[in-house]
N, C-alpha and C positions, 0 to 999 in steps of 0.2 A: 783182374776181374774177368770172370770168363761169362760175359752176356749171351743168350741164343739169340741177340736180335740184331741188329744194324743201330749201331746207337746214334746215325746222324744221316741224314742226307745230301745233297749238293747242294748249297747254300744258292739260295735264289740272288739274284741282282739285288742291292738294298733296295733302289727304287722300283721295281716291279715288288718283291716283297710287300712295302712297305703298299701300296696300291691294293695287291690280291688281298692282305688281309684285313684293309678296312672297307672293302667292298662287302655292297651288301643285297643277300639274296632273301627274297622272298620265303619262310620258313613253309614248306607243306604238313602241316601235321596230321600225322594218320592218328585220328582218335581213338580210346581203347574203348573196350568195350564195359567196363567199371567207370559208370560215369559217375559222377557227384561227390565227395568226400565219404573216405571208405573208415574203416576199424580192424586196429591190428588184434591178433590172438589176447585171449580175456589176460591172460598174465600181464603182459604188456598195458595194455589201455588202462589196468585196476590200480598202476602205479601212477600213471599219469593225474589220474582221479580221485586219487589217496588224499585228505586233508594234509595240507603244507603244513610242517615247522616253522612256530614262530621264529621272527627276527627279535634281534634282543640290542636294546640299547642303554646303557649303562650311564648314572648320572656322572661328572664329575667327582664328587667325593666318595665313589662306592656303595651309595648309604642306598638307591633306587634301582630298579631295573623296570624299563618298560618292553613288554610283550608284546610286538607288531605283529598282529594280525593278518594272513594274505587272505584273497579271498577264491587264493589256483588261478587256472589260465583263461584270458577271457573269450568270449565268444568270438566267432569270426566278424559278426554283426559290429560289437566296439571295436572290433578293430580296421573292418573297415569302411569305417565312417567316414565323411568328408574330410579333408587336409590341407592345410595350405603348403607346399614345397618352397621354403626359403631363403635364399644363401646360407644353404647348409642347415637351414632348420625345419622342424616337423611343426605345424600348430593348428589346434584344432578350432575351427573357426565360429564352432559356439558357446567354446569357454574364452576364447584369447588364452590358452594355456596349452601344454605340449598335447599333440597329438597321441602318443602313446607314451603315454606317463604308468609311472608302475603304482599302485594304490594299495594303502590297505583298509580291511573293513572293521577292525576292530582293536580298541587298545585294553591292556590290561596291566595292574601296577603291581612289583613284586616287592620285600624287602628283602633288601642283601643277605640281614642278619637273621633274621629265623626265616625266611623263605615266604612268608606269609603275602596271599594274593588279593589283592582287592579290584574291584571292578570300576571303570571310569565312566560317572554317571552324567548323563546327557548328553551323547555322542549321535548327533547326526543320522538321521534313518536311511540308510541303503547309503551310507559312507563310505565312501571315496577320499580318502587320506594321505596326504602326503608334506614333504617340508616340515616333517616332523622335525621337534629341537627346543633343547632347554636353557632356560632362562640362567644369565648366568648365577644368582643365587642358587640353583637347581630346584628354585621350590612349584614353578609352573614350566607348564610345556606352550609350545604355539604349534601349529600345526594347518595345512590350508583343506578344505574341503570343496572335493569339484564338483557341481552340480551339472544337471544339461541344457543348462542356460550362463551357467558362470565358475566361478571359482571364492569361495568366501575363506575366511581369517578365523580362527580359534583359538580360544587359549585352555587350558584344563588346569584346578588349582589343584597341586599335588594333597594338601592337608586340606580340603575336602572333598576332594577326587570326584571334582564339579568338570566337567565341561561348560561352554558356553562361548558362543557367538559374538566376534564382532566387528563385522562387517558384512555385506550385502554381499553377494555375486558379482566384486566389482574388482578386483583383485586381478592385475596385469602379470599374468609367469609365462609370456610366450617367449620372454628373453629367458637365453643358458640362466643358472644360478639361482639360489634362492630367491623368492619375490619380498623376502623381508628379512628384516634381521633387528634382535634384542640390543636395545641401547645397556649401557654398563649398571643403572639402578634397577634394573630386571621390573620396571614399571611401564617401558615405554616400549615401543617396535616402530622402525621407521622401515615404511612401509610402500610399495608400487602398486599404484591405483591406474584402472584403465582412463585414461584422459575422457572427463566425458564433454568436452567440447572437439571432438575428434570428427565429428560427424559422420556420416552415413558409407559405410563399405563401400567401396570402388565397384564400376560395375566392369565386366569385361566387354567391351565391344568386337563383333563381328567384322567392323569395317576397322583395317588397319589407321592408324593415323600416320606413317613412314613408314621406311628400313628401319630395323635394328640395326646399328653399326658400330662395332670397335674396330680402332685403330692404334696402330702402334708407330712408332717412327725412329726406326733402326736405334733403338735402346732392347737388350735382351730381359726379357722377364717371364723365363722359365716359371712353371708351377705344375704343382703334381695333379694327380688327377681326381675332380672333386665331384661330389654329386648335390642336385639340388640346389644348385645357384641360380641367380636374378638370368630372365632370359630376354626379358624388354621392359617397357616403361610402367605395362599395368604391374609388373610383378617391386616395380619399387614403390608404387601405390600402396599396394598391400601391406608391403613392408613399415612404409610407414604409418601405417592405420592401425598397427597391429601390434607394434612398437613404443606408439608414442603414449608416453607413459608420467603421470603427474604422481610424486613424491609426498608424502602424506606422514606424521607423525601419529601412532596410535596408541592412548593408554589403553592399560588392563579395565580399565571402567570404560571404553569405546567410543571416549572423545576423541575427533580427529581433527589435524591442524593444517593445513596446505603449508608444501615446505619447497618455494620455489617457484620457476616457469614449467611449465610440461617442457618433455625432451622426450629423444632415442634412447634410455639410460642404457648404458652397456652395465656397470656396474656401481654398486654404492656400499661403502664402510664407515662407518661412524666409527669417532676417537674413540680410544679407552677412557675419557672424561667424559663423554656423549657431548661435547662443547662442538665438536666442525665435524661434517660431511665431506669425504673423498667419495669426486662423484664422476665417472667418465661416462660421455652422452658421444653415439655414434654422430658422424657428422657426413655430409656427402664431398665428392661424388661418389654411389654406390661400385661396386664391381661386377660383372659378369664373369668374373676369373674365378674369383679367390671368396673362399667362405664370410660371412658377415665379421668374423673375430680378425680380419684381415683391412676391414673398413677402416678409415680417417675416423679419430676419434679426437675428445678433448677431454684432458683432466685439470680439475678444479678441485679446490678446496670453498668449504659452502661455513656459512654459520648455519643454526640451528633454525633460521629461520629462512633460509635461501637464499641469503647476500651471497657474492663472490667473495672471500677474501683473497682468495691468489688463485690465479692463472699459472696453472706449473709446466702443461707443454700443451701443443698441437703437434697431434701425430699423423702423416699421410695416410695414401692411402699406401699396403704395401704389397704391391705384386711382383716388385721386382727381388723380393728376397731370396739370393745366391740356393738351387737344391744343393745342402746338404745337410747334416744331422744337427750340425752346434750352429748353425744359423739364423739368427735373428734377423727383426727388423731394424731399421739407425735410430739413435735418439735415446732417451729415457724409455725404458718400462718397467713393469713389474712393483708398481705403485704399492704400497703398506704400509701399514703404523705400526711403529713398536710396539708392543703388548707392555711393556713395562714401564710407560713412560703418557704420561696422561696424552700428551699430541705431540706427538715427533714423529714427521715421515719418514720412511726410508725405500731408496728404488737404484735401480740397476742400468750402467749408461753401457753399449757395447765401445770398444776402444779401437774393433777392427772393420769398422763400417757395417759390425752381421756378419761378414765373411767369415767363413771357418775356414775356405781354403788360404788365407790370407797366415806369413809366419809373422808373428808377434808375439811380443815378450809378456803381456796383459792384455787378457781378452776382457777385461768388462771392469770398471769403477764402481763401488756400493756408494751411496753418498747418503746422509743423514741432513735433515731440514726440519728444527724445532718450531714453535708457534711462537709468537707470530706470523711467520712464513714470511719474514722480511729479512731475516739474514741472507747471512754465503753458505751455501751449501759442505757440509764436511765431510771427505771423505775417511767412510768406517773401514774401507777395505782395498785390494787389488787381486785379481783373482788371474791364476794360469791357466785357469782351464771357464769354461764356460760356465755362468753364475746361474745356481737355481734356485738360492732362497737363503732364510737363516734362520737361525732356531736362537728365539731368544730366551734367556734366563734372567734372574732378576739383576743387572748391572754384569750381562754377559752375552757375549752374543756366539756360533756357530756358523760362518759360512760355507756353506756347502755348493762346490760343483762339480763340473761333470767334464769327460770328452769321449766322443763315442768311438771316435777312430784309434785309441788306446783300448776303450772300455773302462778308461779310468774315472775315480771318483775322489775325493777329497774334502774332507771336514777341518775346516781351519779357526783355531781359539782366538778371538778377538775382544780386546776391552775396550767397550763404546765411551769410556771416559776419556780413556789413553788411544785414539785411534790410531795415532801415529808410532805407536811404540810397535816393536817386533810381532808380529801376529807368531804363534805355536800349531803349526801341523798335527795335529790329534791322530785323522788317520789317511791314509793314499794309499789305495788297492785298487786289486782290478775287479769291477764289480762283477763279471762273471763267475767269481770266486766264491761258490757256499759256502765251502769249509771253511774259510776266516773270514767271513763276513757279523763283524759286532754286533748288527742289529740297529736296529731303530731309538732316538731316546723316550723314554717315558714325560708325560707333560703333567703337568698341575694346573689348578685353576687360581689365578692372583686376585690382588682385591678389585681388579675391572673387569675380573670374570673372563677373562683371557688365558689362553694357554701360556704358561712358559714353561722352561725346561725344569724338570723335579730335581733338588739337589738337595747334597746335605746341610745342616746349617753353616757350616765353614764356607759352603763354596765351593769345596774341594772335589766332591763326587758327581758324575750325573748316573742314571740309571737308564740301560738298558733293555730292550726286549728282540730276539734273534730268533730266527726259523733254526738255527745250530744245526745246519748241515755238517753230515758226517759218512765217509764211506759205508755206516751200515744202516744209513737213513734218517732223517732230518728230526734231532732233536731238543726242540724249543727251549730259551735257558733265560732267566735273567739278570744281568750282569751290577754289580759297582764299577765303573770306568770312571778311575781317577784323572784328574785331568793335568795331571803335572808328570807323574808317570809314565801315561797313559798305558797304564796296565787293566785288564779287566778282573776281576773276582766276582766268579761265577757264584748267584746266592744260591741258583735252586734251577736245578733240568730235568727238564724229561726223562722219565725211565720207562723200559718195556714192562710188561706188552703194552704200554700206553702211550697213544699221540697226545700231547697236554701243551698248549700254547697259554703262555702269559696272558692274558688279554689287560691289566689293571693292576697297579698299588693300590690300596686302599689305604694303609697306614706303611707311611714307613719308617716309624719307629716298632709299632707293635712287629711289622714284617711280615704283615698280611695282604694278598695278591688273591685278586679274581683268575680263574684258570676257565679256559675252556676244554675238555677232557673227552678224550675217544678211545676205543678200540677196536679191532676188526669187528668185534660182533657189538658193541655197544654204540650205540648211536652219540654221538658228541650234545652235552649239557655241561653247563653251569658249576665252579665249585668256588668255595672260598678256601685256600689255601694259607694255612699258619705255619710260616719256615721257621718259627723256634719250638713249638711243640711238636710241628710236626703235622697235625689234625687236618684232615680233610672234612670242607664240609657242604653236601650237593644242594646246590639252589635249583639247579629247575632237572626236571625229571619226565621230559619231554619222549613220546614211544618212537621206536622203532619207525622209518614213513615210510620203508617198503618192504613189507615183511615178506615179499617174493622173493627177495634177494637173502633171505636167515638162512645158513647153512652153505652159503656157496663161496666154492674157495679161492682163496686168495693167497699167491706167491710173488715176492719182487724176486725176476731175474737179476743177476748179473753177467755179462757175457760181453764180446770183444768182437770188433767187426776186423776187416784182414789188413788194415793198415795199425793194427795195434790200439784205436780211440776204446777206451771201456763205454759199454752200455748200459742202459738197465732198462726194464717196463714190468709193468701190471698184468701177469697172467691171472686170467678168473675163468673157475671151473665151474659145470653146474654140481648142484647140491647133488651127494651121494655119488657122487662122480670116481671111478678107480682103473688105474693103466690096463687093467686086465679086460673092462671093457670096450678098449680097442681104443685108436686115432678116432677125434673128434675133427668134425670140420671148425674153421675160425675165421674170426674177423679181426684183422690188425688194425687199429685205429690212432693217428697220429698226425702229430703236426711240426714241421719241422725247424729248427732253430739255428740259427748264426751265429757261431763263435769267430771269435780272433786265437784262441788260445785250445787246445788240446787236448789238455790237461784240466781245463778247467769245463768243457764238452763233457769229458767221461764223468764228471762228479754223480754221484745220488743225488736227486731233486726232489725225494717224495720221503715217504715213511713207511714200512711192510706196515704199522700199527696205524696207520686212518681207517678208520671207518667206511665202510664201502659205500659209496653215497651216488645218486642218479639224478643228473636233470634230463631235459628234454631233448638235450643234444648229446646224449651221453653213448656209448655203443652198448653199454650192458644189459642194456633189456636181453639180450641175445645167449647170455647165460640161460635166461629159464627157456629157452628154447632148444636145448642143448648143443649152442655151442662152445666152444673155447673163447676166449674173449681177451685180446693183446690190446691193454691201453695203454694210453703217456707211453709209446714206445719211442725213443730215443731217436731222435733221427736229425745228428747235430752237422752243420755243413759249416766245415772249420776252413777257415783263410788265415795261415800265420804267418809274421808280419807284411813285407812288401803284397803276399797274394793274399785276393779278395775272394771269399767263399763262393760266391758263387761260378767264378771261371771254372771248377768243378762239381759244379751241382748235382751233375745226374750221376755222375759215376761216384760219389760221397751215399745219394739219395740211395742207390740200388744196392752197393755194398751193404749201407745200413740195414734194409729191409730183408736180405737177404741173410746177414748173419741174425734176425732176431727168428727167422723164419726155422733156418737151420739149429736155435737153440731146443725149440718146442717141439719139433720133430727128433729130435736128440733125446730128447725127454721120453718121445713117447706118446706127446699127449694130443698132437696136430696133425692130420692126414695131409702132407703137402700137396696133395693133386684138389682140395678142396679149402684153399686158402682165399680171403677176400682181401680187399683193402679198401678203406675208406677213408675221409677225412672232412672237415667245415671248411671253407675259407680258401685259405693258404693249405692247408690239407688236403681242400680238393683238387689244389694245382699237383700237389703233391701224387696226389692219386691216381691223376692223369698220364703225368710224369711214368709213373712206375709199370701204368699197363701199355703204354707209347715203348718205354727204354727194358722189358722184360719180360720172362714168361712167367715167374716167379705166384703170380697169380692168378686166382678161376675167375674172378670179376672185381669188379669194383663199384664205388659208391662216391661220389662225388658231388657235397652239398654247398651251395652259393662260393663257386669260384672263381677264378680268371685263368682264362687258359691261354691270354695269347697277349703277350708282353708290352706289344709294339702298340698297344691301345692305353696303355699307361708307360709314355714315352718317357718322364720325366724322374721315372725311378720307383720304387715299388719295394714294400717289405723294408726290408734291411740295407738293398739295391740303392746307390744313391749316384751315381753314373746314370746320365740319360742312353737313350738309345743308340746315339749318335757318335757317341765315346764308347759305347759297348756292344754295338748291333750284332756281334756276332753273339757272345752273349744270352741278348736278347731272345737270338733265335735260337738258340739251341734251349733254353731256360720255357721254351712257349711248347705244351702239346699239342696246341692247333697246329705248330708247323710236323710235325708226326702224326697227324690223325689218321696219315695212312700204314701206320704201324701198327694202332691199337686194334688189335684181332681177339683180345677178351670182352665180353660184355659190359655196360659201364654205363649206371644208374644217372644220369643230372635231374640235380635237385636245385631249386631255386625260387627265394623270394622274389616277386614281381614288382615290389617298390622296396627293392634293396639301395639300401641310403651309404655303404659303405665306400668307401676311394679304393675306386679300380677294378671292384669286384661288379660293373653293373651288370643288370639280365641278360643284354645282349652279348652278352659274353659264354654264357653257357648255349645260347640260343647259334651265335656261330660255331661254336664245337660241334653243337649236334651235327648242323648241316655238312660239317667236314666231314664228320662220322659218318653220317650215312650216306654221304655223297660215297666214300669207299667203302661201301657196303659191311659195315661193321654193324655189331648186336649193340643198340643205343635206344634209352628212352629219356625223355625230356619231359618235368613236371614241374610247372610253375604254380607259384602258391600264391592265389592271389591277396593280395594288400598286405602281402607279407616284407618285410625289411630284413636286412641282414642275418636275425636271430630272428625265431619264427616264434612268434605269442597264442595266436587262436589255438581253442583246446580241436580246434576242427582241424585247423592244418596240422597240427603237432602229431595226432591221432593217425591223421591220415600220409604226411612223413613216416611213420613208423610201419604203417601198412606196405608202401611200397618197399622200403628198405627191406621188409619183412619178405614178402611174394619173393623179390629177387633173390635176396641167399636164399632164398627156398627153394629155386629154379634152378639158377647157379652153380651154386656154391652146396649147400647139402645134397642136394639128389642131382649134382652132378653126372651128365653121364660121359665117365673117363673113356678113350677111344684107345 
């Protein structure tokens, strides 16, 4: 690899290292002189501010579709509205509900079969919608609506396409997960009410009342690095004021039943019979470590009126669970009821304490426990690799698990009658693998209104649905996978020029399947597909959502970086665009990914037949500006077997970028003296990385990243070695330890209440000041009350402006020396 730069420097002392870069200096910022939130070129902004495509949600039996409503991006004002910062959660403290919740404002009802649209009457005035979900008869919906005092309960009756009300702005969803859920006679919902013997909000006091103090005593319990966790005693106040949550039965008529004591409820499932409540209630003591999903919990089995009937476990709290990928916490989890079995639990024991570095022959027990919940527990399974769930069929069950340090995956046939008999291996691949990867199974709804897996009536088949990766681009298929054979027979796939994914059977004896259907110039809608006539036929007919982008072109490379891995990316040209009028400037945009495998790195991961589509974080605005525009460009950092990818990260990272660089200039169609690179996240490390370890580009763009390792000591990404096992690593993998390298221009971008692990503000906030401490071309833009992925239509706008000025400066009107 022939680099013009110095790809490393003299490795500091770990511990001075480890000192310089979590010291911390006072940031000077020179203000610009564009104060306030700006606006990018009218192409750009008119996409932003384009009405959104609906979402589409499809009943169980095919027969409905409902049309979600967005209502676009919200103001900066909602978003940055007061918040409570949780163990790991966002809540807004005048609904008790998430702080940025995504909403919609209006619903609308389609049918499958002639298309035909009706409008849903009595919907909520300046509605705020969300936790949409059908009942499992499929004939109402529920839905929650957030007010700026609360959050209330909905239901809408599909056969008189009624909305209406039932309940007050009293509705608890500051905990993860739905705040309700449909009992099996689709008449009832049991339901999280905010406790209203909870009394009066915590006040914050000025005068401390102690130290905050954690202590440990030489037992090791590594954790990764989290944001938003408990910081003292008011913030477990909050927690639990804000949490505690009382259990409530509610019918469609809006009678409501108290079902139990108030609690923490982490989670709640009602049987397939609606006879018992699986009910887990956080318990203390709280953590300052580890996220709320990491708290001491207790599960119960409830009657329907809130007796106990079993006590199934007390779980600690767990901070000390081993960093690595297949790592649990000790004891039972992963609590669930069969779907096909009016109340039978079923849940998952680890066998190697959590440990993944531990060798063992069975890493985890499934075990099955009927009602009464007073037998001995059976066990349904023994798994070799790590347990992630099961897919049940009607007197058939699927276990599926996983190991990440193979990449392996494994689906195994089990009879829950016979559990003791030979379980049958269906499938074990490495799930890096697109090209033979079967897909997903298709589910049905049974008579408790539960999903099980869709078979034929023998028993013999299940049916699948697959992305059908293929060296000439990803074509979606869906399969009969026999289960004795385990052969597939493909019923119906993709053809060009169309991207067309399964989304649904509807019948399958008729052999009619819902499709969602794209092309490069067609915007992806609705079809109902008939695989024995043949007949296509389109349900929704949704326009174009940025008609700036009609006309602009689109090619999938294929091309080979210089150790042999194949590539591929997304070039897009502007409209009207031809090699005669010369090299275009470009922006590479990419994020890069971890293989174990080589082979399975080079694959196609996309389709040349998608539909050209743009969100907010997307790089293509930059086509109607005339640039070139390189996305999803390939940039795979492969470790096979004993070596870990990242021992070669920068030299995998530069080769990549450097053969997709040399493909488009090859072409024709890129002026290499006027190339960018950008990326989000993990992208902007990447980005970092590239103008630190190369000259290969004229600036860069780098939004809400982590640039400097040793601040997420406990592993990071795909990275599951702490520091300490891998400091050199560490530091070679970090661009703040090169910030005296970067001698190209380099945009940071960042949320100011970015909630993601690892990536916090201070993080782009030390780059800068390396940056400029060595006199490099650097500006720093924080977006205030912004999180990880930026929502205001005012930050989004005004991201795009900067990104916009800088290639403008940059990168097009370059001045080459």
């Amino acid at each position: 690899m022939n680099l013009t730069k110095t790809k490393a420097v003299k490795r500091l002392a770990s511990s001075v290292l480890f000192a310089v870069l979590l010291g911390s200096a006072p940031v000077a910022t020179a203000q610009d002189a564009n104060s306030g939130y700006q606006r990018p070129p009218e192409a750009i902004a008119a996409i932003i501010e384009a009405p959104s495509t609906p979402a589409v949600s499809i009943s169980a039996n095919g027969e409905w579709m409902l049309l979600l409503e967005s209502p676009g991006y919200p103001s900066i004002e909602e978003v940055s509205a007061p918040e409570s910062r949780l163990a790991g959660m966002r809540i807004n403290p005048a609904t008790n509900g998430p702080s940025r919740g995504n909403y919609y404002n209006g619903l609308k009802l389609k049918k499958v079969s002639n298309a035909e649209e009706f409008e849903i009457k009595g919907l909520p005035q300046n509605a705020q919608l969300s936790n949409i979900t059908w009942s499992p008869d499929q004939k109402y919906i529920a839905f929650t609506h957030t007010k700026a005092n609360g959050i209330e309960l909905w239901t809408a009756d599909l056969s008189t396409r009624q909305a209406k009300k039932l309940t007050e702005a009293v509705i608890n969803d500051a905990y993860s997960g739905r705040p309700f859920e449909w009992l099996s006679d689709s008449k009832t919902l049991l339901v999280k009410f905010v406790d209203e013997k909870r009394g009066q909000m915590p006040q914050a006091t000025h005068v401390p009342s102690g130290p905050t103090i954690q202590e440990n005593i030489g037992k090791a319990k590594p954790s990764r690095t989290y944001q938003d966790l408990l910081k003292n005693r008011y913030d477990e106040q909050l927690f639990d004021y804000y949490m505690q949550t009382q259990l409530k039965l509610v019918s469609i008529d809006g009678k409501q039943e108290p079902v139990g004591k108030p609690g923490i409820v982490k989670s709640i499932d009602a049987s397939p019979d609606g006879q018992y409540l699986l009910v887990q209630t956080i318990q203390k003591p709280y953590s300052y470590l580890v996220p709320h999903y990491y708290f001491p919990y207790k599960v119960e089995v409830w009657n329907r009126s809130g007796q106990v009937v079993k006590e199934l476990a007390q779980l600690p709290l767990a901070e000390d669970i081993p960093i690595a990928f297949d790592a649990v916490a000790k004891g039972p989890r992963s609590y669930n009821w069969r779907p096909d079995k009016p109340a039978t639990l079923y849940w998952a024991e680890a066998q190697d304490g959590g440990d993944a570095n531990k060798e063992v022959a069975v890493r985890d027990h499934v075990y099955m426990l009927d009602a009464p919940f007073n037998g001995k527990p059976t066990q349904l399974a023994a798994t070799k690799y790590r347990y992630r769930g099961v897919m049940w069929g009607e007197g058939l069950a699927i276990v599926s698990e996983r190991w990440w340090k193979t990449r392996t995956e494994r689906n195994t046939l089990v009879d829950p009658a016979k559990p003791a008999a030979k379980a049958t291996v269906l499938i074990e691949r490495s799930y890096e693998d697109n090209y033979n990867d079967p897909g997903s199974p298709v589910f049905t709804r049974n008579k408790y209104g539960r999903n099980v897996l869709l078979t034929d009536k023998k028993k013999q088949n299940i049916y699948m649905i697959s992305e059908g990766g293929s060296p000439e681009g990803n074509r979606p298929f869906v399969s009969e996978f026999n289960l004795k054979s385990k052969k597939a027979d493909i019923l119906w796939r993709s053809e060009a020029p169309y991207y067309e994914r399964p989304v649904d059977i509807i019948d399958l004896n008729s052999k009619k399947i819902i499709t969602r259907r794209e092309s490069e110039n067609d915007p992806p809608n609705y079809f109902v597909r008939d695989l024995k006539s043949k007949k296509l036929t389109q349900v929704t007919k949704f326009p174009h959502p940025a008609p700036q982008l009609e006309g602009v072109q689109k090619q999938m490379l294929q091309y080979k970086r210089e150790d042999g891995v194949n590539l591929t990316a997304m070039l897009y040209l502007p409209k009207g665009y031809k090699k005669e009028d010369g090299p275009l400037p470009m922006l590479l945009w990419a994020y890069p990914r971890e293989f174990k495998n080589a082979a399975a790195a080079g694959q196609v991961k996309s389709s040349p037949y998608e539909f050209t589509r743009i969100s907010w974080g997307s790089p293509l605005f930059w086509v109607t500006q005339g640039y070139a525009v390189l996305d999803r460009t390939d940039i795979p950092i492969v470790g096979e077997g004993d070596a870990q990818p990242n021992d070669t990260y920068v030299q995998q990272l530069v080769s990549s970028a450097k053969a997709a660089i040399d493909e488009v200039v090859k072409m024709g169609v890129a002026d290499p003296k006027r190339v960018a690179v950008g990326g989000h996240s993990y992208g902007a490390f990447m980005t970092g990385n590239l103008l630190a370890h190369s000259d290969l580009f004229a600036a860069g763009i780098a939004r809400s990243g982590a640039y400097n390792r040793t601040l997420t000591p406990f592993g990071f990404q795909q990275e599951e070695r702490s520091y300490w096992e891998a400091p050199e690593v560490y530091f070679q993998m970090s661009p703040f330890s090169f910030a005296n390298k970067v001698n190209e221009p380099i945009l940071l971008i960042h949320g100011e209440a970015d909630n993601n692990s690892g990536t916090f503000p201070v993080q782009s906030e030390r780059f800068y000041n390396a940056l400029k401490g060595h006199g490099a071309t650097t500006r720093l833009v924080f977006l205030p009350a912004e999180s990880h992925g930026y929502r205001a239509k005012e930050s989004v706008l005004h991201m795009l402006w900067e990104m916009d000025q800088w290639l403008d400066k940059y990168v097009k009107n370059r001045q080459v020396q």
